[in-house]
C-alpha positions in Angstrom: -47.7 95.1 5.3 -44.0 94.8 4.5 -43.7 92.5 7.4 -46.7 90.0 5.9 -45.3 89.8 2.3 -41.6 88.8 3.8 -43.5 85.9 5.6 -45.9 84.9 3.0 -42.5 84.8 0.8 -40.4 83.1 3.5 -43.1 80.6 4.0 -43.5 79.9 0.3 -39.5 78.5 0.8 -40.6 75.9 3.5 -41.9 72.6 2.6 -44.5 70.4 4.4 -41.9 68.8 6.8 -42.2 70.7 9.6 -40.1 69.2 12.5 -41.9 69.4 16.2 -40.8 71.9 19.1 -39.4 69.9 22.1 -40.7 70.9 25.5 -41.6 74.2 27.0 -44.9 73.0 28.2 -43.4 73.9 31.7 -42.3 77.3 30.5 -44.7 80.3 31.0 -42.7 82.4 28.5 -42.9 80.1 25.7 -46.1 80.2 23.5 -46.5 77.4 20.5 -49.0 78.1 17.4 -49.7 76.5 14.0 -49.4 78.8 10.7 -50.2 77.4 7.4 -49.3 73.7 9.0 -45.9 75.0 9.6 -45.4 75.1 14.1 -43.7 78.4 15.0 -42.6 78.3 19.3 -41.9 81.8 20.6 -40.2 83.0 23.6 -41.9 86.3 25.1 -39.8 88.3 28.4 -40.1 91.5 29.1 -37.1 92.5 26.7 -38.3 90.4 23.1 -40.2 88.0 21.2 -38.7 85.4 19.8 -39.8 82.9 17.3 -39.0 80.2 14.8 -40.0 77.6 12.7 -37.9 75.0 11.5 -38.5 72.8 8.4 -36.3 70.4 6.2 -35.9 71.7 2.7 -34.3 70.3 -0.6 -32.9 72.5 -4.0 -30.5 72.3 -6.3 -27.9 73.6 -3.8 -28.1 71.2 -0.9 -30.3 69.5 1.6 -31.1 72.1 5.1 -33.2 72.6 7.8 -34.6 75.5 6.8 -35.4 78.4 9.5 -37.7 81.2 9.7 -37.1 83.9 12.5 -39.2 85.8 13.9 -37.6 89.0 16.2 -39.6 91.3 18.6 -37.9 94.2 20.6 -40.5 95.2 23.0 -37.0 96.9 25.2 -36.4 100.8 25.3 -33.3 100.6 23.2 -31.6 99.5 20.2 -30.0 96.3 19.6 -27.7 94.9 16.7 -28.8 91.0 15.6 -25.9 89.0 13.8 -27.3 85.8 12.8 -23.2 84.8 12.5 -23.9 84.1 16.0 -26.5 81.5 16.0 -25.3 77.8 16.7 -26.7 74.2 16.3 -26.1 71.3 17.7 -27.4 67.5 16.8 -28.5 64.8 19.5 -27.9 61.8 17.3 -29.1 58.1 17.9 -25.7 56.7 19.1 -26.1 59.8 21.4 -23.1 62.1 20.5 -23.5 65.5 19.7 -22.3 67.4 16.2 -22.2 70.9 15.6 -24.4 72.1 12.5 -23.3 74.0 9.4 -25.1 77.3 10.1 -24.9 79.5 7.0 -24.3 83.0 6.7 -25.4 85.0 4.2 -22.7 85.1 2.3 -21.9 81.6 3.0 -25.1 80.4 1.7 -24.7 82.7 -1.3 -20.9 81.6 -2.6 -22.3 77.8 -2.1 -25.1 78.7 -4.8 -22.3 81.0 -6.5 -20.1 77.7 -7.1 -22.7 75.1 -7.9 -24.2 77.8 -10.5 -20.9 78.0 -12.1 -19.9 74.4 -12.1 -23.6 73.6 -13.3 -23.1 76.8 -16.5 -19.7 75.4 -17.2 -20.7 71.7 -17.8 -23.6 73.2 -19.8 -22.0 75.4 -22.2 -19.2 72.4 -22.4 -22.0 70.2 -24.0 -23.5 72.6 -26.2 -20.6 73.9 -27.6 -19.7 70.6 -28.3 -22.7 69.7 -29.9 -23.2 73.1 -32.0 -20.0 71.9 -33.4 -20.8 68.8 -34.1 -24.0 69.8 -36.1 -22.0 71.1 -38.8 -20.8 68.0 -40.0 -22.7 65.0 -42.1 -21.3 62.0 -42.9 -22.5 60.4 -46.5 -21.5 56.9 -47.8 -20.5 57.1 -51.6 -21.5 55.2 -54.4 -18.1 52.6 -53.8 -19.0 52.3 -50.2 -16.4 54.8 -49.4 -17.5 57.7 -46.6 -17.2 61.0 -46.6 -18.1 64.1 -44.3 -18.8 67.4 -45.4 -18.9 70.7 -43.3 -21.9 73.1 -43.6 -20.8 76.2 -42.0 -24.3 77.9 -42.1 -25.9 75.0 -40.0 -22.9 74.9 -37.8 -23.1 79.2 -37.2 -27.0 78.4 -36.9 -26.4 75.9 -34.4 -23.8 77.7 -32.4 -26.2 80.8 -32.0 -29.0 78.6 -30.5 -26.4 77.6 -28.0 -25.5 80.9 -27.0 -28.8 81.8 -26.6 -29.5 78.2 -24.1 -26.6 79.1 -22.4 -27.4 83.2 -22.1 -31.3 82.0 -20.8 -29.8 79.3 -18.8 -27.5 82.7 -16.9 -30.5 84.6 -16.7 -32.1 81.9 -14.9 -29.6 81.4 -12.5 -29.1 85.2 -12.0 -33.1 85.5 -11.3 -32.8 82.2 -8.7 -29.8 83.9 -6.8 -31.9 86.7 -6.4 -34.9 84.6 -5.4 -32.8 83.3 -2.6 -31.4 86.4 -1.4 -34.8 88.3 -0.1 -35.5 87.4 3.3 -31.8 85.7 4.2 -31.0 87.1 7.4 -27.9 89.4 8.1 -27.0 92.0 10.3 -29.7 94.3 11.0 -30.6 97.0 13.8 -33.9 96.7 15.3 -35.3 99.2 17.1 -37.5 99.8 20.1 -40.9 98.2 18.9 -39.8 96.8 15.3 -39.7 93.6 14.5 -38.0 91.7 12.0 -38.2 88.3 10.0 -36.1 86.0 7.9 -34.6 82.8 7.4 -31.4 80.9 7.3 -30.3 77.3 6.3 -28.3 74.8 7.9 -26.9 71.6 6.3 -29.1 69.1 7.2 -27.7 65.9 9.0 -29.8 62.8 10.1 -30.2 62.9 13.7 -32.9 62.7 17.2 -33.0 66.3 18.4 -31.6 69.4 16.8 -31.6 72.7 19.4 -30.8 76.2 17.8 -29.6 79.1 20.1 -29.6 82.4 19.1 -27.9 85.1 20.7 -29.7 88.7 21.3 -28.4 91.0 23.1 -26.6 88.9 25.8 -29.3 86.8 26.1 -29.9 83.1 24.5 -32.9 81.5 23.3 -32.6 77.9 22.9 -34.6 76.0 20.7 -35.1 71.8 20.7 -36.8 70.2 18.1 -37.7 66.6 17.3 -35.7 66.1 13.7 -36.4 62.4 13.7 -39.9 62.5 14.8 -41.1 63.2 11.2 -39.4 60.4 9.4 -41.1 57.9 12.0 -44.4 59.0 10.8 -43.8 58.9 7.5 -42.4 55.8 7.6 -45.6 54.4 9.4 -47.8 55.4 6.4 -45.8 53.3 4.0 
């Protein structure tokens, strides 16, 4: 049960840009499905099942290819999964090859860390400024002459609803932090017949063919997907 809530939640992350797993149709231990129009490709050997989905996601943090992961230990023992390990690589259309940004956990979570902060600074920057600025009226006298006057209630009235914007505006944040955390992959043991499932983000660079390997237990599953494939059929229904 606790399984299908982590993927309904995981799933509600991605959004409809699903990119396209490249080959395996000559590859008996590879199995591809569709699940809620996102395309998962597993590998299945004796040892584990292992599956992804990759999708290209937008928020106020960044722009990433967003994965889901999917890990089955059908072995008799015990194994130790550190997503620090996964790499990614970009086939681009001059034909060179970058290395991805893969994001740890804690990676991921001081880059949403410092654009929270930077985003609550310039915030309470422009309501202080403007709680102060409430307290003062200008009026033009009767010889043309102006004059400003300071009304301390509406300034301290003022001043308290900024507080309180920039107190909801925290609470926000802290709930969207949260949000973020449940389901980001970090070390984890899995046991003989568990499973687990969560996602990660990479930094999302234009390119042909993105491949993802992930390292489990001396043992690399390679993933190749189509990154640009997408963006051609969108561009057709334009």
């Amino acid at each position: 049960m606790k399984t299908n809530l982590l993927l309904l939640l995981l799933l509600f992350f991605l959004n409809a840009y699903s990119q396209t797993f490249v080959g395996g149709e000559q590859d008996s231990t590879i199995i591809t499905e569709y699940n809620d129009d996102h395309f998962w490709a597993y590998y299945n050997n004796e040892d584990f099942v292992v599956g992804m989905t990759n999708c290209e996601t937008k928020d106020h943090y960044g722009h990433y290819y967003q994965l889901v992961i999917y890990i089955n230990n059908l072995s008799d023992t015990s194994i130790t999964f550190i997503p620090e390990n996964i790499t990614s690589t970009l086939r681009t259309r001059q034909e060179d090859t970058l290395s991805l940004e893969v994001y740890s956990y804690d990676e991921y979570m001081k880059k949403i860390k410092r654009s929270q902060s930077w985003a609550l600074a310039l915030t309470s920057f422009s309501a202080g400024l403007n709680a102060g600025m409430v307290g003062y009226s200008t009026s033009i006298m009767p010889n043309g002459m102006p004059i400003s006057t300071y009304n301390a209630t509406a300034a301290s009235t003022a001043n308290m609803a900024a507080q309180n914007q920039i107190m909801t505006l925290g609470m926000m944040m802290e709930n969207d932090k949260k949000f973020k955390e449940q389901g980001y992959l970090r070390k984890t043991t899995i046991h003989p017949n568990e499973a687990i499932i969560g996602y990660i983000n990479i930094k999302q660079k234009r390119g042909l063919t993105m491949t993802v390997n992930i390292p489990i237990n001396e043992q690399v599953f390679s993933f190749n997907w189509d990154v640009a494939k997408k963006k051609r059929e969108k561009s057709k229904k334009h």
